[in-house]
C-alpha positions, -999 to +999 in steps of 0.1 A: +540-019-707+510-019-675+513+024-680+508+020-722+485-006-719+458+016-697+468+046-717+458+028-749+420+024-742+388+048-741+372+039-710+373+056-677+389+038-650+372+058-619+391+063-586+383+058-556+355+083-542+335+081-505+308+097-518+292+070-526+293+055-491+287+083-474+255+091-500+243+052-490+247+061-452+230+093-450+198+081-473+201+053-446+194+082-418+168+111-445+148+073-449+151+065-408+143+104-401+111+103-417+097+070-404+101+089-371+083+118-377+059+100-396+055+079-364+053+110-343+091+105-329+102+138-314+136+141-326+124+124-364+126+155-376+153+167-369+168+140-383+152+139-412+165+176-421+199+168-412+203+137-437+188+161-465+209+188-460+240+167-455+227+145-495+226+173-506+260+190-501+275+153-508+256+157-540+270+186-547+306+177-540+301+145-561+292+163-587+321+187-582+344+156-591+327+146-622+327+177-631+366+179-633+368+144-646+345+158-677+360+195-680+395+197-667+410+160-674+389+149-702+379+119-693+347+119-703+354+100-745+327+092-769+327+054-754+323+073-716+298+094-729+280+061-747+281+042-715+272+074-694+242+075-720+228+038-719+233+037-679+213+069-672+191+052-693+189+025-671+180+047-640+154+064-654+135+030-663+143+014-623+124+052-618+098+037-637+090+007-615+094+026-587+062+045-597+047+012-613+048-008-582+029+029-564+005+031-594-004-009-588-013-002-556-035+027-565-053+012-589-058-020-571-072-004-541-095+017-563-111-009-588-114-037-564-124-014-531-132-032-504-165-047-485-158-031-456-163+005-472-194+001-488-172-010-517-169+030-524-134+046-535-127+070-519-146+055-489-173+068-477-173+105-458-140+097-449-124+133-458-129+154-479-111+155-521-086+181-527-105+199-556-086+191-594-091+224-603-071+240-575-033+234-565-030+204-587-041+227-623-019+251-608+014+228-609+003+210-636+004+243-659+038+250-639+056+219-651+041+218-685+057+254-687+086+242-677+090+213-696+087+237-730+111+263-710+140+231-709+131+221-741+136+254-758+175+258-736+183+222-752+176+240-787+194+268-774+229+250-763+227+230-793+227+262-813+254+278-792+230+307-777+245+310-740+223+339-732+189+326-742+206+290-726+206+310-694+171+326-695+155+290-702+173+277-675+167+303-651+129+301-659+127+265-652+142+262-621+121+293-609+093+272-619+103+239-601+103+259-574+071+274-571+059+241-579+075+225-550+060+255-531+023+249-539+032+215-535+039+224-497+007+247-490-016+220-506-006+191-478-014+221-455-048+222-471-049+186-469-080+178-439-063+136-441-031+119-431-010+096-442-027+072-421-060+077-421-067+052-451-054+030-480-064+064-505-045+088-484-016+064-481-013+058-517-023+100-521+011+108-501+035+084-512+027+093-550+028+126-547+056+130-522+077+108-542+071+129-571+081+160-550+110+146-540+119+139-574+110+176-586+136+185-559+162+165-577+152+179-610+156+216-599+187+207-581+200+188-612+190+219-638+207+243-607+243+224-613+231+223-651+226+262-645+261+266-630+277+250-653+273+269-683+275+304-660+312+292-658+312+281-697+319+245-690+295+233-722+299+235-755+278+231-784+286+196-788+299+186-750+270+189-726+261+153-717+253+158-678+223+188-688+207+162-720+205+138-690+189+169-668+163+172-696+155+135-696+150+133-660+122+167-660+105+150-689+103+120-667+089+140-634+068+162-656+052+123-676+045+108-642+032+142-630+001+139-658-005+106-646-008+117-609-030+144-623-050+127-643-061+094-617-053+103-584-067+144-586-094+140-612-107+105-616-109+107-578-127+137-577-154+123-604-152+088-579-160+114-550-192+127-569-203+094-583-203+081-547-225+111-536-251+098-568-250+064-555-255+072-517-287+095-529-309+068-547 
């Protein structure tokens, strides 16, 4: 009777996994490694690689297992698929916050600036704007692309073309990376630190937040990628890359908002500033 009784349901009892755990402890060092380097700790660094490398082959191994829960045992029902559904759902919106509670701190620093800088945002001949027009245009037309590149493979599985599936897929990822490339040689152009004021603070944990979560992106589309190379979708079973999709959509919204405010309305702050400090 306890062996019909479990067999009788939908749901997906999980086993037990250390992924989790070992995911927890390792984001516990990658989180550790960079307050070190930030805080010009020698071996920070080094650290700080070692806990990425390491989340990311425990990422890749997690997925690994659901990937044989979803393919090889079927475990994944329409009620798994449901729940799968509403709690990616979920994440995306504690995303949300994440870069709320960022953005809030932005905006508060910029409209109320204060007394001690002149009351000037940015402050006064601090450093000097990264021009909108450069780097930032750059990867803004790289993730638009790529957002219409993901767009047109989600047509494409849904319409059972595995080729032109792969060639979307292929594209986007290629782009993530450039982007995450420019990304790179911009803070090298970058004449400002981290903590050189409340603008460059904000400036790096926006946009290296966002990085970070292009680099899940790409690696999510990657698995995405290698999963239909090996023919594990179907036209009607592909629940891990619609979730994928969600999550670039979601990188490449808040990516217009960093565009927008913390590139361009800066750079017009910057000139308004200049106006002010002639007359």
């Amino acid at each position: 009777m306890y062996f019909n009784f479990y067999k009788r349901h939908l749901f997906h009892l999980v086993k037990s996994s250390p992924w989790p755990f070992f995911l927890g402890t390792f984001l516990f060092f990658f989180v550790t490694g960079l307050a070190f380097f930030i805080h010009r700790i020698f071996f920070g660094l080094l650290i700080f690689f070692f806990a990425f490398f390491s989340l990311v082959y425990i990422a890749r191994q997690w997925f690994f297992d659901i990937e044989d829960e979803a393919s090889i045992f079927g475990y994944h029902t329409k009620v798994v698929k449901h729940g799968l559904y509403r709690g990616f759902i979920l994440f995306v919106a504690s995303e949300v916050m994440l870069f709320f509670g960022f953005f809030w701190a932005f905006f508060h620093s910029s409209l109320s600036p204060s007394f001690i800088y002149a009351l000037l945002w940015p402050f006064e001949n601090s450093f000097v704007i990264i021009n909108c027009l450069g780097f930032p245009a750059y990867n803004t037309i790289l993730l638009i692309v790529s957002g219409i590149t993901v767009t047109y493979a989600h047509y494409a599985a849904a319409c059972g073309k595995h080729s032109e599936v792969l060639d979307a897929l292929y594209i986007t990822v290629f782009l993530g990376i450039l982007f995450l490339i420019s990304q790179v040689n911009e803070y090298f152009e970058i004449a400002y630190n981290i903590n050189d004021s409340v603008y460059s603070c904000t400036f790096f944990m926006l946009t290296g937040l966002h990085g970070l979560h292009v680099f899940v992106g790409v690696f999510l589309l990657y698995v995405c990628l290698e999963r239909f190379c090996l023919q594990e979708f179907t036209t009607t079973h592909y629940l891990g890359f619609v979730c994928s999709i969600w999550y670039w959509h979601f990188v490449d919204a808040v990516w217009i908002f960093l565009y927008l405010f913390v590139y361009c309305w800066s750079s017009l702050c910057v000139n308004l500033n200049d106006i002010l400090l002639f007359f």
